[in-house]
DSSP file (Angstrom, degrees, kcal/mol; ACC not computed):
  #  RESIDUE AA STRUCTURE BP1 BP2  ACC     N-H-->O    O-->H-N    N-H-->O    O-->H-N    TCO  KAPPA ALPHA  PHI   PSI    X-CA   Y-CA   Z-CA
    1    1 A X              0   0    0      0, 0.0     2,-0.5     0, 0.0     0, 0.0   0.000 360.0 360.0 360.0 130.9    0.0    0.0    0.0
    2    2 A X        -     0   0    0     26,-0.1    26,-0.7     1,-0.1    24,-0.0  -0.895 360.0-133.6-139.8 174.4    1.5    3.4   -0.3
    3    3 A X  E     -A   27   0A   0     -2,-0.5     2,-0.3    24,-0.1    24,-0.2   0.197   6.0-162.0-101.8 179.4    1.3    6.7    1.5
    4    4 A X  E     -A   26   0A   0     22,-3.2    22,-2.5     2,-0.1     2,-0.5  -0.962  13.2-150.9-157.8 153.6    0.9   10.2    0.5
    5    5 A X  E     -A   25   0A   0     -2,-0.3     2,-0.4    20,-0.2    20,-0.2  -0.897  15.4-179.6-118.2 142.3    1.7   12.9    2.9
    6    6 A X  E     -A   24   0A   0     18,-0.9    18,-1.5    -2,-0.5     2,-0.6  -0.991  37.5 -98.7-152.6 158.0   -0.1   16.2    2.7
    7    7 A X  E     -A   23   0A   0     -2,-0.4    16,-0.2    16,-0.2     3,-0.1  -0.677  33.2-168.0 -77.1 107.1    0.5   19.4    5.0
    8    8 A X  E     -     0   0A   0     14,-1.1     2,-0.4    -2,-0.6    -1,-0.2   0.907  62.7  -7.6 -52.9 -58.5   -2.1   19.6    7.9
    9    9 A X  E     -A   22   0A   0     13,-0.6    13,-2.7     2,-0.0     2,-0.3  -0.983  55.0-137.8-153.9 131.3   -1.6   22.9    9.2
   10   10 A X  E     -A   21   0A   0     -2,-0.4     2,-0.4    11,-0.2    11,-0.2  -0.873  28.2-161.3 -90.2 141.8    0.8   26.1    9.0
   11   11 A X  E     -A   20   0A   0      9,-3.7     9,-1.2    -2,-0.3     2,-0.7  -0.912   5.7-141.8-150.5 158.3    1.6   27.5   12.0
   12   12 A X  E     -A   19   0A   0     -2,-0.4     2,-0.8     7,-0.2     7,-0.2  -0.746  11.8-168.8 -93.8 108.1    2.8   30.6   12.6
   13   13 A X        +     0   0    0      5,-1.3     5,-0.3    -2,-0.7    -2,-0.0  -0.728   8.9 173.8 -71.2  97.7    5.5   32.1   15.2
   14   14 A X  S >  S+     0   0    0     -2,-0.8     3,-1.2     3,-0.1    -1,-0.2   0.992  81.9  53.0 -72.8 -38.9    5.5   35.6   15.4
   15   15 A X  T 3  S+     0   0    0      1,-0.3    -1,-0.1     2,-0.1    -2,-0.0   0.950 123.2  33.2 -55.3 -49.4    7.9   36.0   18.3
   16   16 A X  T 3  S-     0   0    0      1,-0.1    -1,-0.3     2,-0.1    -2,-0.1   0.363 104.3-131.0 -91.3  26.4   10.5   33.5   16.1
   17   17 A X    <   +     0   0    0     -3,-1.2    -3,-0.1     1,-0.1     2,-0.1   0.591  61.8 130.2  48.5  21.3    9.3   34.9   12.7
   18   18 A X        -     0   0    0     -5,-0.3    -5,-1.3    -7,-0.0     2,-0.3  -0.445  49.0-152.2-111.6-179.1    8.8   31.5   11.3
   19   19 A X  E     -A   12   0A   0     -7,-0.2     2,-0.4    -2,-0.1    -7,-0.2  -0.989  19.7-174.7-148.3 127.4    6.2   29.4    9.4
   20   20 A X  E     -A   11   0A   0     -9,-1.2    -9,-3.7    -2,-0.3     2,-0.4  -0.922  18.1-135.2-132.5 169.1    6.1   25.8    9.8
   21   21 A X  E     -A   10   0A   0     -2,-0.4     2,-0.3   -11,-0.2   -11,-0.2  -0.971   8.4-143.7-128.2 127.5    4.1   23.2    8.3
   22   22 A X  E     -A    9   0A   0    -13,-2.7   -14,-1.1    -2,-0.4   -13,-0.6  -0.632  25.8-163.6 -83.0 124.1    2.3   20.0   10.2
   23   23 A X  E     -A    7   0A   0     -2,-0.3     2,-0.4   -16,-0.2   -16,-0.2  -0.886   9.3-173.2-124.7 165.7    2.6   17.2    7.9
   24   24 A X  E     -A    6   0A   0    -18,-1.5   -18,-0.9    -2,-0.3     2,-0.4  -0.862  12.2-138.3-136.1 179.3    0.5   14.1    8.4
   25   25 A X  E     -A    5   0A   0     -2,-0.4     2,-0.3   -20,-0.2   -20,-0.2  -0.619  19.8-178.8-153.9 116.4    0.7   10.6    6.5
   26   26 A X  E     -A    4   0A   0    -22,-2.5   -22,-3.2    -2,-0.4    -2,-0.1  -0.692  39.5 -97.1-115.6 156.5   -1.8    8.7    5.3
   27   27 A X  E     -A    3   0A   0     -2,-0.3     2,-0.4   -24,-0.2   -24,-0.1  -0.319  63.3-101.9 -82.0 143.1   -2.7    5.2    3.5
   28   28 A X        -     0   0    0    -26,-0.7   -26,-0.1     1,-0.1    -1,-0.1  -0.651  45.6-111.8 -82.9 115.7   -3.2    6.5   -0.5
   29   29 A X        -     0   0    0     -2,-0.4     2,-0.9     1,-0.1    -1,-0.1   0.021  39.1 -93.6 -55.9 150.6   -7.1    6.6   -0.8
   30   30 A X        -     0   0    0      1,-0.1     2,-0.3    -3,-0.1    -1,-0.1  -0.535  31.0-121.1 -69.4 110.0   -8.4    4.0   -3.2
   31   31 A X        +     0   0    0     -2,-0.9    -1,-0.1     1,-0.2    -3,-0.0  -0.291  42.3 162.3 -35.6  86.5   -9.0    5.1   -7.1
   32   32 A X        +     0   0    0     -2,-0.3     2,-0.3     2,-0.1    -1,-0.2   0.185  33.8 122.2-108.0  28.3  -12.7    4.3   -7.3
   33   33 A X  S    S-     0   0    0      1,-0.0    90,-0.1    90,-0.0     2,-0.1  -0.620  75.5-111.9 -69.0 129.2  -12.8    6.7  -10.6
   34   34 A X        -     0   0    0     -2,-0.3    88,-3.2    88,-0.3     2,-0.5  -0.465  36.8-162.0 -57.5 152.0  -14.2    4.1  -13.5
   35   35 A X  E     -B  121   0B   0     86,-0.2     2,-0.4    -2,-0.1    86,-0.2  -0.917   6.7-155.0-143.2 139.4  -11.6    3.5  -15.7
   36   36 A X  E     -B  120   0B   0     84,-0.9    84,-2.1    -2,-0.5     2,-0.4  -0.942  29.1-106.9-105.3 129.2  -11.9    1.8  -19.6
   37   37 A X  E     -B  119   0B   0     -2,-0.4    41,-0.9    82,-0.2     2,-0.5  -0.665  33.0-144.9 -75.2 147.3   -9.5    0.1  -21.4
   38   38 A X  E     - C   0  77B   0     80,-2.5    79,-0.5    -2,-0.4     2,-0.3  -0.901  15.7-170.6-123.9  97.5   -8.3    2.2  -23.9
   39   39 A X  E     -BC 116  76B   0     37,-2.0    37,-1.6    -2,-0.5     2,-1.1  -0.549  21.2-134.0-129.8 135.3   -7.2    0.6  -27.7
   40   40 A X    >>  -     0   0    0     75,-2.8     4,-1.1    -2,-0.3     3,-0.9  -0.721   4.4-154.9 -96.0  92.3   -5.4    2.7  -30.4
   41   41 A X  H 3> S+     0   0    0     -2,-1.1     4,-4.2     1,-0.2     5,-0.2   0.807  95.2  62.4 -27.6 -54.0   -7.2    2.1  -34.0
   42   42 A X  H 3> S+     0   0    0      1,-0.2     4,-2.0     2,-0.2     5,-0.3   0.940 108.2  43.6 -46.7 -67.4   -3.5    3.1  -35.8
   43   43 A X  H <> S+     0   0    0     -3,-0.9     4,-2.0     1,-0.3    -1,-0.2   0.861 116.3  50.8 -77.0 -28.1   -1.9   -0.2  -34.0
   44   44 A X  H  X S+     0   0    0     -4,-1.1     4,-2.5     2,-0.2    -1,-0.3   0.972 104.6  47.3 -10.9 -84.9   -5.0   -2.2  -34.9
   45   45 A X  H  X S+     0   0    0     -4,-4.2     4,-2.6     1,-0.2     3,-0.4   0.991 118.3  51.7 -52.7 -51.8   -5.2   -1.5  -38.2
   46   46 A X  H  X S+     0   0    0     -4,-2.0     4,-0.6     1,-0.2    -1,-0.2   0.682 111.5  46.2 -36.1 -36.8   -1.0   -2.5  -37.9
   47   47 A X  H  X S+     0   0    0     -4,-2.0     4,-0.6    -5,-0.3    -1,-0.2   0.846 110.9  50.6 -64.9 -63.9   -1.7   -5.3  -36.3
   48   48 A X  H  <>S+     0   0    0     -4,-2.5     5,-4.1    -3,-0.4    -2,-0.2   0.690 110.3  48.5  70.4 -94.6   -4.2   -6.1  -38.7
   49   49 A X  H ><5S+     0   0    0     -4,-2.6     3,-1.6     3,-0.2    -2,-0.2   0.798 107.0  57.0 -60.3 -54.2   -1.9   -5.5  -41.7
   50   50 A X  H 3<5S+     0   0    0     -4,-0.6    -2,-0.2     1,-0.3    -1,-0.2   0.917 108.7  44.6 -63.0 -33.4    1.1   -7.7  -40.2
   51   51 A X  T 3<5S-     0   0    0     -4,-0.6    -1,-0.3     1,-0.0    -2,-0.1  -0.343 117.4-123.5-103.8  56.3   -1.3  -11.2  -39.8
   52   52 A X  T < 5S+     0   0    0     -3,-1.6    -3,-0.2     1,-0.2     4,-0.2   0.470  82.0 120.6  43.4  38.2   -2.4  -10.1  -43.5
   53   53 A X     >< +     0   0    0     -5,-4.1     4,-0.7     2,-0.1    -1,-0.2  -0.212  27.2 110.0-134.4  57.0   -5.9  -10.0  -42.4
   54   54 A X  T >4 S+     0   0    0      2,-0.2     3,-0.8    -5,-0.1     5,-0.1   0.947  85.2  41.0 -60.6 -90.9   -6.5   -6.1  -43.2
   55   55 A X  T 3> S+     0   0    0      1,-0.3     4,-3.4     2,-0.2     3,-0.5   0.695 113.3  50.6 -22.3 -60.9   -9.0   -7.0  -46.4
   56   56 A X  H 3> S+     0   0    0      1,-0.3     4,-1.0     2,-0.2    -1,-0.3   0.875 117.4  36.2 -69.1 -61.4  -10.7   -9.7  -44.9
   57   57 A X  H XX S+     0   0    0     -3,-0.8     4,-1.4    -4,-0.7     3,-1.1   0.547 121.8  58.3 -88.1 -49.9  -11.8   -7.3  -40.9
   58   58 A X  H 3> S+     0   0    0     -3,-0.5     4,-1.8     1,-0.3     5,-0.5   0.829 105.4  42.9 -45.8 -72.5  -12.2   -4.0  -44.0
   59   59 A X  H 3< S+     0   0    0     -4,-3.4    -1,-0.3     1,-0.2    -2,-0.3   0.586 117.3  49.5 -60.2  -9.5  -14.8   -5.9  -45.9
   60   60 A X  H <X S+     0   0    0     -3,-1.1     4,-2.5    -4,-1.0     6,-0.3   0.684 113.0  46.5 -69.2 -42.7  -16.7   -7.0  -42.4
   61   61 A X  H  <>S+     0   0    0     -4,-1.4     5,-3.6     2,-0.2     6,-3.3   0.768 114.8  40.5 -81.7   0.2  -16.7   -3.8  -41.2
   62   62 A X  T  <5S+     0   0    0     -4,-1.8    -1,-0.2     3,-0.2    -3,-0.2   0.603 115.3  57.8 -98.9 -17.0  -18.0   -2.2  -44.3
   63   63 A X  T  45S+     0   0    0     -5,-0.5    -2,-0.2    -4,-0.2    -3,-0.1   0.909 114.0  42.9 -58.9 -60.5  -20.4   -5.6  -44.4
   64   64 A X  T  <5S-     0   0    0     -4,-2.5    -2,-0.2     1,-0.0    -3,-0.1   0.666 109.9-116.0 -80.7 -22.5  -21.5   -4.3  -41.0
   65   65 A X  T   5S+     0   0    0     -4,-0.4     4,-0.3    -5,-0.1    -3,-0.2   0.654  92.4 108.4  97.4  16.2  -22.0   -0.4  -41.2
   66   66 A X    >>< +     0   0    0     -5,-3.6     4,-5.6    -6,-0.3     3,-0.6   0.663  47.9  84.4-113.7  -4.7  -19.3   -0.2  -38.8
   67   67 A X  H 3> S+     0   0    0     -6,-3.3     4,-1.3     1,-0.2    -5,-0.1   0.797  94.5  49.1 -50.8 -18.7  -16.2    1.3  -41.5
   68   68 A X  H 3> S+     0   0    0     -7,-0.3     4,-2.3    -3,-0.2    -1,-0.2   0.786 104.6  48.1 -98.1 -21.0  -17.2    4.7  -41.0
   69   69 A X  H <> S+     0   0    0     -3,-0.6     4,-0.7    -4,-0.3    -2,-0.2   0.827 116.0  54.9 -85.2 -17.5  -17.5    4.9  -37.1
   70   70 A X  H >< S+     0   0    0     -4,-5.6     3,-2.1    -9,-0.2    -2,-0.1   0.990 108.9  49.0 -50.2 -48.2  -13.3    3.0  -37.4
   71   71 A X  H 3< S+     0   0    0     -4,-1.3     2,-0.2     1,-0.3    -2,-0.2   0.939 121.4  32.2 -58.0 -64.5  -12.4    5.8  -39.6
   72   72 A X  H 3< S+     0   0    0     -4,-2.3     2,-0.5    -5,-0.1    -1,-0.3   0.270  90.3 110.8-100.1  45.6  -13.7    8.3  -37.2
   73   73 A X    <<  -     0   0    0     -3,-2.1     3,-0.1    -4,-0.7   -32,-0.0  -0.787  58.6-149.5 -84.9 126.4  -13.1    6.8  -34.2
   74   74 A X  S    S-     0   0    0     -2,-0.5     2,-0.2     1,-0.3    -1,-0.1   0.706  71.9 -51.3 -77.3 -11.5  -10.6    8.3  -32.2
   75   75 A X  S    S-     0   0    0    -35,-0.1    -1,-0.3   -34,-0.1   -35,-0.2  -0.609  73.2 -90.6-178.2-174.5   -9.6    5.2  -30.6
   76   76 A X  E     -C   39   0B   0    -37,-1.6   -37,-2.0    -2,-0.2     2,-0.2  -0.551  14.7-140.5-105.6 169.0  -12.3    2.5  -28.7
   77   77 A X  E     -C   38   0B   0    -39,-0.2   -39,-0.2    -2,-0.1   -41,-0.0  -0.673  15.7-139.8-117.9 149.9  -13.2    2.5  -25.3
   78   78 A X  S    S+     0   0    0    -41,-0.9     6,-0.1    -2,-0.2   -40,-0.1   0.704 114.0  53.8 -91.2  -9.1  -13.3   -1.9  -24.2
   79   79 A X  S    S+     0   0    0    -42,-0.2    -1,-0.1     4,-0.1   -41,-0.1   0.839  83.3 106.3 -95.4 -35.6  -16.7   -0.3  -22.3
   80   80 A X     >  -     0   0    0      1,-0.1     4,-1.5     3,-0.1    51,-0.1  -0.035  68.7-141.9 -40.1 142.3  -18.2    1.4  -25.7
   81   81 A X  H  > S+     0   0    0      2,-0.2     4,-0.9     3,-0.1     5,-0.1   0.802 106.5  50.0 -60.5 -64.3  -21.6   -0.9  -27.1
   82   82 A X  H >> S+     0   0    0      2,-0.2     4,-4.0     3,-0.2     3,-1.4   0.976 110.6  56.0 -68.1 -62.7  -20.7   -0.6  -30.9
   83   83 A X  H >> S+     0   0    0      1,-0.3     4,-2.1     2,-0.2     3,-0.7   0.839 115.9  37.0 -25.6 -73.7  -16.7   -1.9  -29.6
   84   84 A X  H 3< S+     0   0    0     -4,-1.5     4,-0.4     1,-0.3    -1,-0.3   0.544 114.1  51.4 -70.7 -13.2  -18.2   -4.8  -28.1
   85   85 A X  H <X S+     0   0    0     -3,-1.4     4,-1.0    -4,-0.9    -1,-0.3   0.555 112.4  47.0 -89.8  -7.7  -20.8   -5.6  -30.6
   86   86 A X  H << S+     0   0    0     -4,-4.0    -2,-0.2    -3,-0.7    -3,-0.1   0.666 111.2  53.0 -92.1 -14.0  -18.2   -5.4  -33.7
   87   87 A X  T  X S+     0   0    0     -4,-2.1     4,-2.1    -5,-0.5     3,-0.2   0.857 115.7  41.1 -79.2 -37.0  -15.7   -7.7  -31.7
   88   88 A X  H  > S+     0   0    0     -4,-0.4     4,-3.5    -5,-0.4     5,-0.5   0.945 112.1  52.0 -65.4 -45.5  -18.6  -10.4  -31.1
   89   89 A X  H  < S+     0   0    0     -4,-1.0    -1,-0.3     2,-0.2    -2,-0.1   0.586 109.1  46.0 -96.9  20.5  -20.0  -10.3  -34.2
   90   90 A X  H >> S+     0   0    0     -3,-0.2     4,-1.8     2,-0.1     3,-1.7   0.860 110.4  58.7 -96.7 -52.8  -16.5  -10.9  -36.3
   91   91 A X  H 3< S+     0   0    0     -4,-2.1    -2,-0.2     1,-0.4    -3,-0.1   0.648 111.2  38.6 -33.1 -45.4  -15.9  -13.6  -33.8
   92   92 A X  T >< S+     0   0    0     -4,-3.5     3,-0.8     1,-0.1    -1,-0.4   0.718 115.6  54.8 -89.2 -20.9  -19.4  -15.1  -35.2
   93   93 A X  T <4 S+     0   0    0     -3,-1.7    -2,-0.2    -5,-0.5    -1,-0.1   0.901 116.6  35.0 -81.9 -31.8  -18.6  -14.1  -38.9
   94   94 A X  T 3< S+     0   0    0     -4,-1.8     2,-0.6    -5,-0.1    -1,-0.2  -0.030  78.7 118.5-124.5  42.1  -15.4  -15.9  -38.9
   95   95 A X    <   +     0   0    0     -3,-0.8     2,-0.1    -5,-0.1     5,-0.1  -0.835  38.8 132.4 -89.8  78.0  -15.9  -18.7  -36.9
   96   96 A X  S  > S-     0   0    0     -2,-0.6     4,-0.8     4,-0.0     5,-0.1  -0.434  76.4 -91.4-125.9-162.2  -15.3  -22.0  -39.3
   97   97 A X  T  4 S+     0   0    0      1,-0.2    -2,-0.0     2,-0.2     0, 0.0   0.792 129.4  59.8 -88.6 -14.5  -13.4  -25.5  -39.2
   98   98 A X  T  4 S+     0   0    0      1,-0.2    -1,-0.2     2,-0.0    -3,-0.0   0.873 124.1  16.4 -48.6 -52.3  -10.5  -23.1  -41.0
   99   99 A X  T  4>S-     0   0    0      4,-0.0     5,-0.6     3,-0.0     4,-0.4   0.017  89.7-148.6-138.8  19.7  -10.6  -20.9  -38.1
  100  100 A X  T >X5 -     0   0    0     -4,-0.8     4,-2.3     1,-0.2     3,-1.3   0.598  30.5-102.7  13.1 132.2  -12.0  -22.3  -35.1
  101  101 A X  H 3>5S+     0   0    0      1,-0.3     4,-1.4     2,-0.2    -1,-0.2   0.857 123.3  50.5 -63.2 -20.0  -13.8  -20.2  -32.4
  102  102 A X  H 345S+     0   0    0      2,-0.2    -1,-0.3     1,-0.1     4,-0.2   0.941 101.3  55.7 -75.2 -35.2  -10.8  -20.5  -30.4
  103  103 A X  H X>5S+     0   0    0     -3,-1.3     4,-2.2    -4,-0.4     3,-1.1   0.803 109.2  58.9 -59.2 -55.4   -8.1  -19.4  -32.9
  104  104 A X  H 3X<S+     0   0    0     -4,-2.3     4,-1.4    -5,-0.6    -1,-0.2   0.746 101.0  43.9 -46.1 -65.0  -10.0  -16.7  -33.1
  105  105 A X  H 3X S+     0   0    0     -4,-1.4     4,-0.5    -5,-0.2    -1,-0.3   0.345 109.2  52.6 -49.8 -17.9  -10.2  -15.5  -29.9
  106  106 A X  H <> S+     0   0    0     -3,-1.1     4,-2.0    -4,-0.2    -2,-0.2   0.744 109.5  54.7 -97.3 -20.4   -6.7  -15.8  -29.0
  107  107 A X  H  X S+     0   0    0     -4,-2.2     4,-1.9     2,-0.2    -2,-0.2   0.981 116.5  40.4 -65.8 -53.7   -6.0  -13.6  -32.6
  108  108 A X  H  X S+     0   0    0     -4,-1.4     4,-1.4     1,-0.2    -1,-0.2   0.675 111.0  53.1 -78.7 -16.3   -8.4  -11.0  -31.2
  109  109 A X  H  X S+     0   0    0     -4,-0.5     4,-1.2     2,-0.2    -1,-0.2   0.858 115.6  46.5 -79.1 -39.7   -7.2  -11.1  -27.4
  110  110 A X  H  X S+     0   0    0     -4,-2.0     4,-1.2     2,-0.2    -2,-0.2   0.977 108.7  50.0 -56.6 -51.3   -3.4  -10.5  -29.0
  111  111 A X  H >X S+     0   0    0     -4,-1.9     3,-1.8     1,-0.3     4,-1.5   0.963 110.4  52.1 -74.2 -49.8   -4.3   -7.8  -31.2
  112  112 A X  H 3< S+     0   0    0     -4,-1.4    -1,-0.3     1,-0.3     4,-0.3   0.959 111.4  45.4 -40.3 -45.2   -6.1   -6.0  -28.1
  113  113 A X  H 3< S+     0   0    0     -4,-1.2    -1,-0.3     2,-0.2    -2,-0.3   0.728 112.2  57.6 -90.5   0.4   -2.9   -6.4  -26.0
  114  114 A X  H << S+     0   0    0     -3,-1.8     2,-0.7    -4,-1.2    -2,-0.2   0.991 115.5  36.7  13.0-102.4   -1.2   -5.0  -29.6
  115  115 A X  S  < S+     0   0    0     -4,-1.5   -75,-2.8     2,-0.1     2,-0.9  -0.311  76.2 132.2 -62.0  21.8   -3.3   -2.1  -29.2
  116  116 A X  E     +B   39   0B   0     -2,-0.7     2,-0.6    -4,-0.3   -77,-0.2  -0.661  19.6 170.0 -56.8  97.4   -3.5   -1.3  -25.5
  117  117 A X  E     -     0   0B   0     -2,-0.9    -1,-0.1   -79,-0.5    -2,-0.1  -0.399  54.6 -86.6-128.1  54.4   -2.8    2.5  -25.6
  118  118 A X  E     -     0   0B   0     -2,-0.6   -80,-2.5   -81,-0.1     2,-0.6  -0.109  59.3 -53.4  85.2 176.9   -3.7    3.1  -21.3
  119  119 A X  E     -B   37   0B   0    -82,-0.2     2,-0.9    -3,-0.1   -82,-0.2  -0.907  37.2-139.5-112.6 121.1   -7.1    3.8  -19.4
  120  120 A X  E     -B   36   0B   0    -84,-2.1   -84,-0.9    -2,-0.6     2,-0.2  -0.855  23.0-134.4 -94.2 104.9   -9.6    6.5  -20.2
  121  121 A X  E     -B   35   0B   0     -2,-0.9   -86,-0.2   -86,-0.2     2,-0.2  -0.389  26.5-164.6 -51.0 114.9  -10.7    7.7  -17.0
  122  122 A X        -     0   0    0    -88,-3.2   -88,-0.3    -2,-0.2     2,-0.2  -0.676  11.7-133.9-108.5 172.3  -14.9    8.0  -17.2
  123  123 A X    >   -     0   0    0     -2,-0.2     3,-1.0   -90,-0.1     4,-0.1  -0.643  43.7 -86.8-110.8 168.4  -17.1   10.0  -14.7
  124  124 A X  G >  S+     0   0    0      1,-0.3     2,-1.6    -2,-0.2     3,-0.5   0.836 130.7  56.5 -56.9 -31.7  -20.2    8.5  -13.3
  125  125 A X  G >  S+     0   0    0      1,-0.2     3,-0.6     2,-0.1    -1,-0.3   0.046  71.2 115.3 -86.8  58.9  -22.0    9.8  -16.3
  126  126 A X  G X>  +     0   0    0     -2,-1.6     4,-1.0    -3,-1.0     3,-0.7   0.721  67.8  59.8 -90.3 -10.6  -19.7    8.1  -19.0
  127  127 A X  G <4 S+     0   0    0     -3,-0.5    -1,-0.2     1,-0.2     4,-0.1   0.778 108.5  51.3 -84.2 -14.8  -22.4    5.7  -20.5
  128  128 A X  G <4 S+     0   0    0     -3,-0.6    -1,-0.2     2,-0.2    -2,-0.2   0.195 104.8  47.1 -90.4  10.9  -24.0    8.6  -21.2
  129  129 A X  T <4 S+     0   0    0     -3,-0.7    -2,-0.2    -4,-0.2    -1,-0.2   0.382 112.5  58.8-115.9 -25.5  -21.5   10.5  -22.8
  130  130 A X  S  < S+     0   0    0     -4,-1.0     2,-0.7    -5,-0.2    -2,-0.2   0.636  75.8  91.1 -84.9 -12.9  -20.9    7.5  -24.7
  131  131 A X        -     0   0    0      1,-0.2     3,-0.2    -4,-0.1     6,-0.1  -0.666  52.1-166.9 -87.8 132.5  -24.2    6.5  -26.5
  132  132 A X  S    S+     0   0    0     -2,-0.7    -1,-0.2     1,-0.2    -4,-0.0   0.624  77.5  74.7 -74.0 -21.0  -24.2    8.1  -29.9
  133  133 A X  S    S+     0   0    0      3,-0.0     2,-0.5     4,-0.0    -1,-0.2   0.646  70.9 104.2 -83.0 -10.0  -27.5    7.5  -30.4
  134  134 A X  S >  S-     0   0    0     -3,-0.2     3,-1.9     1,-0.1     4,-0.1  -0.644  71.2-141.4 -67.8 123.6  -28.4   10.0  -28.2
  135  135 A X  G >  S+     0   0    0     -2,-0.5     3,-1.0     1,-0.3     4,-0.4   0.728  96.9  61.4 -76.4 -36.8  -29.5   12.7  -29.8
  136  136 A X  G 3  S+     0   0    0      1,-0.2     3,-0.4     2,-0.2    -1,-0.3   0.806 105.8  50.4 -51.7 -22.1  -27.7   15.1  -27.3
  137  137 A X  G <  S+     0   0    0     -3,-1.9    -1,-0.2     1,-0.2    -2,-0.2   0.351 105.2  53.9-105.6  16.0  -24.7   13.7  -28.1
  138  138 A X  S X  S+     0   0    0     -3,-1.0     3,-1.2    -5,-0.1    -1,-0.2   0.042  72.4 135.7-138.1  -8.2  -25.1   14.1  -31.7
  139  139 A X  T 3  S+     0   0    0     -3,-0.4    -3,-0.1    -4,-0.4    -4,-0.0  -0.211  79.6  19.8 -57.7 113.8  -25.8   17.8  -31.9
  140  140 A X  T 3         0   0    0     -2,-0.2    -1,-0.2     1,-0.1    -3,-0.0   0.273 360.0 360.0 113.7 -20.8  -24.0   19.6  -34.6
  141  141 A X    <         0   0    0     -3,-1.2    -2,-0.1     0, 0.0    -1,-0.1   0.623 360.0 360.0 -53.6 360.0  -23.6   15.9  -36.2
């Protein structure tokens, strides 16, 4: 566990003309912020491009409607709706005796740890910040 110190109290001597500071130390409060993993489209697509299966995940997401929110996605959230319904359903699109639902999974669980780029810290309203279909969140769209 580790500490954090933070300054309690100044106090002040006038007779010795000084200013001291009361320090205290305390166990580091616990990080309850929600937190997302946070995946960088560029190293995707790289990723992607290196097991020479670019075409194949282009033509599924342009199959799905989903080619235009990659392009202007700034990268995905692992909490995002659309994320998790475009990972599931290549998972079901390219499931055969070729490629086994296992094979599969382990390709798309690498490319995620590929494409790890950190946590985006959300506030409580983040699911709501997140739906696109909300028409608040869409203004100006």
């Amino acid at each position: 566990m580790t500490q954090i110190t933070y300054i309690k109290q100044w106090n002040l001597d006038e007779n010795a003309r000084t200013i001291t500071a009361e320090y205290v130390i305390q166990p580091r409060p616990e990080d309850t912020r929600k937190k997302a993993k946070r995946y960088s489209k560029l190293k995707m697509t790289i990723f992607c491009m290196e097991q020479k299966i670019w075409d194949d995940v282009k033509r599924f997401l342009e199959g799905t409607g989903y080619y235009d929110l990659f392009v202007m996605a700034q990268y995905f959230l692992d909490t995002d709706e659309y994320f998790q319904r475009g990972v599931k359903a290549f998972l079901e699109a390219y499931e055969s005796e070729e490629h086994p639902k296992e094979e599969l999974e382990a390709l798309v669980e690498t490319m995620l740890q590929f494409a790890f780029d950190g946590y985006e810290i959300l506030n409580e309203d983040a699911e709501e910040e997140l739906d696109v279909s909300s028409t608040a969140n869409n203004a100006g769209l």
